[in-house]
C-alpha positions as CSV (number, residue, x, y, z in Angstrom):
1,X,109.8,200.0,195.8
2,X,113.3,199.4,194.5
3,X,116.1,201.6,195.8
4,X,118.9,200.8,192.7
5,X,118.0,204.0,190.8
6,X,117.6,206.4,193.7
7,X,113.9,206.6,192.7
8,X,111.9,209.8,193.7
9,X,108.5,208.3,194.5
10,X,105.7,209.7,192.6
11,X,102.3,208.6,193.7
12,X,100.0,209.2,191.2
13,X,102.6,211.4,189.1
14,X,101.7,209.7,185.2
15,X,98.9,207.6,185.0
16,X,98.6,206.7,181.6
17,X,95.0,204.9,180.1
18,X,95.3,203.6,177.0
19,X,92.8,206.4,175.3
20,X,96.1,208.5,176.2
21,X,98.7,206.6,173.4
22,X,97.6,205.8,169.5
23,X,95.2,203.1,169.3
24,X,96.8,200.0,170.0
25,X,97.4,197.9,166.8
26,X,94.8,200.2,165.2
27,X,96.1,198.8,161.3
28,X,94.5,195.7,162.4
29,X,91.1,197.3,162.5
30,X,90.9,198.3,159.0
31,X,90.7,195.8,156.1
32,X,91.5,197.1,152.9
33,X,90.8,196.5,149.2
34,X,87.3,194.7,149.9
35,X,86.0,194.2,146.0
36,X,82.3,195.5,145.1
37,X,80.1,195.1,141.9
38,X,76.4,196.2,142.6
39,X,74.0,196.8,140.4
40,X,70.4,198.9,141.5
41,X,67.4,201.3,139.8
42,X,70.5,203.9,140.0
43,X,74.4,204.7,140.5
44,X,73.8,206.2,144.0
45,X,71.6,203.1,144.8
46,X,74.0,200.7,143.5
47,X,76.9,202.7,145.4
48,X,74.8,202.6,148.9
49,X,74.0,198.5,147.9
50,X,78.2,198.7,147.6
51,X,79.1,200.3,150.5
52,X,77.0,198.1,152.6
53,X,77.9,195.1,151.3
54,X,81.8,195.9,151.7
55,X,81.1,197.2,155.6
56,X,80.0,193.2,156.1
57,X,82.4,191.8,154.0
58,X,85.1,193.4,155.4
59,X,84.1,192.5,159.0
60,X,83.3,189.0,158.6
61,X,87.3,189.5,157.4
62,X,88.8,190.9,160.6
63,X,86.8,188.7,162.9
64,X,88.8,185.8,161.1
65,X,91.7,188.1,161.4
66,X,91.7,188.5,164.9
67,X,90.9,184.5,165.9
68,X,91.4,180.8,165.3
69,X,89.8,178.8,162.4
70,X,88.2,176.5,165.0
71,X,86.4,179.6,166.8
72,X,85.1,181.0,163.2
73,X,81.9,179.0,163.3
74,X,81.1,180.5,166.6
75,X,81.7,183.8,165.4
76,X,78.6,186.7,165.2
77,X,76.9,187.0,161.7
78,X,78.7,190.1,160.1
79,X,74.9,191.5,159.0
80,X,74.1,194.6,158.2
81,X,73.0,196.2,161.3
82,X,76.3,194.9,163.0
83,X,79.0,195.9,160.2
84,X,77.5,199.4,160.2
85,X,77.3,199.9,163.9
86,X,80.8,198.5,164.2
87,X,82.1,201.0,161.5
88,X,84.5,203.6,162.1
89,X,85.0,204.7,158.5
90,X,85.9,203.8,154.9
91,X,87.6,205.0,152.2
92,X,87.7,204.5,148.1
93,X,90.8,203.2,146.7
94,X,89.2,202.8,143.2
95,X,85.9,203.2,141.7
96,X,84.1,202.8,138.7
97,X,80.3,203.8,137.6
98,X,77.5,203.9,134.8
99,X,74.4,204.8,134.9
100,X,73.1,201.6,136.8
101,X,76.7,200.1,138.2
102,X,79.3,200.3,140.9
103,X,82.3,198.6,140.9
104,X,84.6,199.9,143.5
105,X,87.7,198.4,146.1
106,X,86.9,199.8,149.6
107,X,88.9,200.0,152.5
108,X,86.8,199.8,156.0
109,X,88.3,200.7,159.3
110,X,86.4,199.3,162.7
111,X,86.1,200.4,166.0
112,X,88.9,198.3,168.3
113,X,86.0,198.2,171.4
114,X,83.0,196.9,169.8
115,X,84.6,194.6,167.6
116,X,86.1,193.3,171.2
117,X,82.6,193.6,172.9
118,X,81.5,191.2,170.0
119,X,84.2,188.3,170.9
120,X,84.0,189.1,174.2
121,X,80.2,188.5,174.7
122,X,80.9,185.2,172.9
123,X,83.7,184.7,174.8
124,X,85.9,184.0,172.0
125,X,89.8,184.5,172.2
126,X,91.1,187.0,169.8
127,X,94.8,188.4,168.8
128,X,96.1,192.0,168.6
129,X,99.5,191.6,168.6
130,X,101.0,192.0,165.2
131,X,104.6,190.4,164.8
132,X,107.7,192.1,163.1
133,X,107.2,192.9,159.8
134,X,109.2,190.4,157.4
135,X,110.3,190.9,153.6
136,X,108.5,188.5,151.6
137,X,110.3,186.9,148.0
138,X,107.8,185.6,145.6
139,X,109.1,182.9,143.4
140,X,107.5,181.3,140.5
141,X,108.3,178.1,138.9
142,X,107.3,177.6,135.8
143,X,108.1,175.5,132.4
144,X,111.4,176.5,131.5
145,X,111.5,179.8,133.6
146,X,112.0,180.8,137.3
147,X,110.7,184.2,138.0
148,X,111.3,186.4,141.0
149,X,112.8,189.9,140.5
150,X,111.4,190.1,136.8
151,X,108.6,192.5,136.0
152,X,106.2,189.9,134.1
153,X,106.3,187.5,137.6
154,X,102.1,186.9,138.3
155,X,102.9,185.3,141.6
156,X,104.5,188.7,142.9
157,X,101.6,190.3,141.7
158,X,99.2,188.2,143.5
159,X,100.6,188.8,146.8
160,X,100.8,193.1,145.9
161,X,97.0,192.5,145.7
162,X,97.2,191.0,149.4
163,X,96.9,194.1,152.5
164,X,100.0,192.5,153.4
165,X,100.7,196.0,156.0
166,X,98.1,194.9,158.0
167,X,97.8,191.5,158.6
168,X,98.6,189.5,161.7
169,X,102.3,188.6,160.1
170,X,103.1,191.4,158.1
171,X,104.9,191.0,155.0
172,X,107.2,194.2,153.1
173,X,107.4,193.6,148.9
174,X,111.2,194.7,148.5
175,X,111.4,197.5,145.9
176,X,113.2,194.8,143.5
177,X,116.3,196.9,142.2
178,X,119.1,196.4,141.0
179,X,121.2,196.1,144.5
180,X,118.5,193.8,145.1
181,X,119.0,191.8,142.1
182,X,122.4,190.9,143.0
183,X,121.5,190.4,146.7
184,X,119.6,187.5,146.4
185,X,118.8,185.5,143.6
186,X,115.9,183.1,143.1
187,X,117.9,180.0,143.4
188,X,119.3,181.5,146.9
189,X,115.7,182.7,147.9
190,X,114.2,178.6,147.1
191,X,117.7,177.6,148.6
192,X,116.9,179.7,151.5
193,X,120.5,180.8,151.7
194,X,121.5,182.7,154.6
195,X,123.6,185.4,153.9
196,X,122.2,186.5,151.2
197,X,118.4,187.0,152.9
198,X,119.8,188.2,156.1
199,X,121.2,191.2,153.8
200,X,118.1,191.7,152.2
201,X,116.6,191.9,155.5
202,X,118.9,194.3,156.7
203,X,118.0,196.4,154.2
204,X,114.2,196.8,155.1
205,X,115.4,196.8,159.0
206,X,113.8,193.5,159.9
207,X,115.6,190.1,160.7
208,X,113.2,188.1,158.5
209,X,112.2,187.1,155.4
210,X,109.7,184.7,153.6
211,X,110.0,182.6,150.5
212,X,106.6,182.5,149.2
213,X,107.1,179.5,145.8
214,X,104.9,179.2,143.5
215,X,104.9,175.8,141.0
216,X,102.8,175.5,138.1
217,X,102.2,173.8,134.9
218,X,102.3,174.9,131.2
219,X,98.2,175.4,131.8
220,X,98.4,177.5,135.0
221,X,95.5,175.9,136.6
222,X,97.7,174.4,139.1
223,X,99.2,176.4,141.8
224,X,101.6,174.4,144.5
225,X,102.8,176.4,147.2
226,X,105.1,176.2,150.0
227,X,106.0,179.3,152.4
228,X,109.1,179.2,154.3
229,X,110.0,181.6,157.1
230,X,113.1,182.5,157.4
231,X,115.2,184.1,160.3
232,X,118.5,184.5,162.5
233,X,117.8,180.8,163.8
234,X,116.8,179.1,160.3
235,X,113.7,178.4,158.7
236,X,110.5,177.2,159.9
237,X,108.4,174.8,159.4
238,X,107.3,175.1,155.4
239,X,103.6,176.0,154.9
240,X,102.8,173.8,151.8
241,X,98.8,174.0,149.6
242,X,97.7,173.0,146.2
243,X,95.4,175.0,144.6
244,X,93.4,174.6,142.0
245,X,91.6,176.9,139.2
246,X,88.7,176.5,136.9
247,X,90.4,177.6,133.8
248,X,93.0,178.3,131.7
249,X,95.2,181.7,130.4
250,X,96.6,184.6,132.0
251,X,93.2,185.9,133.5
252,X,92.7,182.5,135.0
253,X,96.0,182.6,137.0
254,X,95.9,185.7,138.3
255,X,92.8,184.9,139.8
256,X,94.0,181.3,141.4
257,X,97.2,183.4,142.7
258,X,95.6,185.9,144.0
259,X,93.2,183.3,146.2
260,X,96.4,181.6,147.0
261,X,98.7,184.0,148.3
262,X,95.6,185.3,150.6
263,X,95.2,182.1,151.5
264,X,98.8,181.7,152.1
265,X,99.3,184.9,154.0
266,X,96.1,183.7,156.4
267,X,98.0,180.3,157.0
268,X,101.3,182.2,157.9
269,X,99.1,184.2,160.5
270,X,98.1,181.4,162.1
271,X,101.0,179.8,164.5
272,X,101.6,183.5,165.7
273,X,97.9,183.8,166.6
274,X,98.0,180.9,168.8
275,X,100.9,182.5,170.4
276,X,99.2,185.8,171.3
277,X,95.7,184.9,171.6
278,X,93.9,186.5,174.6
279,X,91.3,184.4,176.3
280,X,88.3,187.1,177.5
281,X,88.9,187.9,181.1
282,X,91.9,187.7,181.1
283,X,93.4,190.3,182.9
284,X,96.8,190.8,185.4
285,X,99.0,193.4,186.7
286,X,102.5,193.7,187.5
287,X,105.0,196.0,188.5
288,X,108.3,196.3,186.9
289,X,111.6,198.3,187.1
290,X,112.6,200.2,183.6
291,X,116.2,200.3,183.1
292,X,117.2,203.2,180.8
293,X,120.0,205.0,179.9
294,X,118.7,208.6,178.3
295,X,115.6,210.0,178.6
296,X,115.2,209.4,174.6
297,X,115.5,205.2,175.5
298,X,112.7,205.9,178.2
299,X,110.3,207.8,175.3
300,X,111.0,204.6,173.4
301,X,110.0,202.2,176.5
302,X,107.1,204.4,177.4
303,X,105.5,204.5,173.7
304,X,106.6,200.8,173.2
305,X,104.2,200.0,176.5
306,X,101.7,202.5,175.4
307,X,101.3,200.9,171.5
308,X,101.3,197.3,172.9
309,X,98.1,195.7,172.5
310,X,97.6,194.1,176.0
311,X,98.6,197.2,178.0
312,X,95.9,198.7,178.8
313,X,97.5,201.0,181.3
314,X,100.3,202.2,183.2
315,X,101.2,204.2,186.2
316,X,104.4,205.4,186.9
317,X,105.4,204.8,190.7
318,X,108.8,206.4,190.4
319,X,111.5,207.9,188.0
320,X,115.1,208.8,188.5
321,X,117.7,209.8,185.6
322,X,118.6,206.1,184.4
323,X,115.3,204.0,185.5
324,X,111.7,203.8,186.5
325,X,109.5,201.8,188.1
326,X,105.8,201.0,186.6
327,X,103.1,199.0,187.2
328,X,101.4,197.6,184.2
329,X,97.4,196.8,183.9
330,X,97.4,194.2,181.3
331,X,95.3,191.3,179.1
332,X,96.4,188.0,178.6
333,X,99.5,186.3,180.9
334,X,102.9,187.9,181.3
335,X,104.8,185.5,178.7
336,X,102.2,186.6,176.1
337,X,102.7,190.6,177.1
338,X,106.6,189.9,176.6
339,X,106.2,188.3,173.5
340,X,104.0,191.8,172.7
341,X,106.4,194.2,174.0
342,X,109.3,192.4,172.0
343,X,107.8,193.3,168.6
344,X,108.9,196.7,169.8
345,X,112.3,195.6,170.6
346,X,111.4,195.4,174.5
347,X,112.6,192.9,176.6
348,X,110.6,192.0,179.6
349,X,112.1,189.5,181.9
350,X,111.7,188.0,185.5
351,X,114.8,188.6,187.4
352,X,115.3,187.4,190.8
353,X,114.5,190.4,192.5
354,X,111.2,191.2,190.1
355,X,110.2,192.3,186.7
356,X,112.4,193.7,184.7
357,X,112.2,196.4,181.4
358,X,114.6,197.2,179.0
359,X,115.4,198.1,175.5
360,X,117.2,194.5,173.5
């Protein structure tokens, strides 16, 4: 036990499971605006034809969420039995029937521990951690125009169709007013100039922000991408896809830019998940001082801990008026719970005398 914060030992005082803070990255669970047209002998047939079809759907959707392409082959058929066992609830965003028809956009939510059962008993790796949200630009190029904060811009639309909130990267559309129309321009967002998206940024409270441009040609069956991520350091490594449609006109576009920028935002998922990936079994504990200054910074460090997705619990061995000391049950490896607990704005660090806790 350490002795720098006069610590009044506490056995057993605190022990927190993880049932005892919100579900950890509990958005990740729920996949929204899943598309269904059925058709059956009646509207309450074709609806219960729907709402089956959109329960598998959706979670043959978060397994690929949650893990790496080259894992997806070995992942367990998303059938009927499985989706609805696995279900936690749904909800509909929009619907439409006749007499015969359903059309509705559904959003499913899962239950976190048998969607892990499922990876786990196939022993496949799986992410939870979702990084910091970042403010996403969507430029088009097109013949004689460059579109980005005006209101007839397709591209932008696309990605608005995209659950952007709850994907693995999340992305914020800006509001697009007029401060923001003088903040950054489209040449500065393709330019990726600095000051300008830092201030955008600042305005949504993030440090990030990604270019998402679009190219296409007079017949808008072509769609050339390249995503850009943008932050204090620089930019990373561009994303770049061609797409291609099977037809021509407005309709036609809308649909190739909509499979693009979900395509795009599954691609820009895919370097963090490597970084945060949890191999099954893998489980640690350590114990760590918390440096705090107020009682309000250690409510911060507490509910940080308690919303990260590898903690699975924490016990409190000892609290004085500016620190604590905890020990934290954990998945994954302690550079992969860091990276976790920094999405929070928690820095976890290995000083020479232990582990270490503070607010950045």
């Amino acid at each position: 036990m350490r002795t720098a914060f006069g610590l009044a030992t506490v056995a057993g005082f605190l022990t927190v499971l993880l049932g005892g803070f919100p579900a950890a990255a509990a958005d990740l669970y729920t996949v929204k605006g899943v598309h269904v047209d059925e058709t059956a002998q009646s509207a309450s047939a074709a609806r219960t034809v729907a709402q089956a079809k959109a329960q598998q759907i959706a979670l043959g959707e978060l397994l690929k969420r949650l893990t790496l392409p080259e894992d997806w082959p070995s992942l367990p058929q998303a059938d009927a039995r499985t989706a609805s066992d696995a279900v936690r609830g749904f909800a509909v965003a929009s619907e439409k029937t006749s007499s015969t028809r359903y059309i509705a956009d559904l959003n499913v939510s899962f239950q976190p521990d048998t969607v892990r059962r499922m990876l786990r008993a196939r022993n496949i790796a799986y992410g939870e951690t979702q990084a910091k949200p970042a403010v996403l630009l969507a430029v088009l190029d097109k013949p004689g125009a460059r579109l980005l904060w005006e209101d007839q811009n397709p591209w932008r639309d696309a990605w608005a169709s995209v659950d952007l909130a709850d994907a693995m990267t999340p992305l914020i559309m800006p509001m697009g007013d007029v401060q923001e129309f003088t903040t950054v321009t489209a040449a500065q967002a393709v330019g990726g100039d600095k000051s300008a998206l830092a201030t955008l940024a600042a305005r949504y409270g993030t440090d990030e922000v990604v270019v998402a441009q679009g190219v296409t040609d007079a017949t808008g069956s072509k769609l050339d991408v390249t995503v850009t991520r943008y932050d204090a350091s620089g930019a990373a490594t561009p994303i770049r896809k061609t797409f291609q449609g099977t037809g021509q006109g407005d309709d036609a576009f809308a649909a190739l830019a909509r499979t693009a920028a979900a395509s795009s935002l599954t691609a820009l998922g895919e370097p963090w998940k490597r970084e945060t990936v949890v191999k099954a079994g893998e489980k640690a504990e350590l114990t760590a001082a918390v440096f705090f200054s107020g009682l309000d910074q250690w409510e911060t460090i507490r509910k940080a801990l308690g919303n990260a997705a590898l903690v699975e619990g924490m016990q409190v061995e000892g609290i004085a008026a500016n620190g604590a000391e905890v020990q934290i049950n954990y998945r994954g490896t302690p550079d992969k719970l860091a990276l976790s607990l920094a999405q929070s704005n928690i820095a976890l660090a290995q000083d020479p005398d232990g582990w270490s806790l503070r607010l950045k």
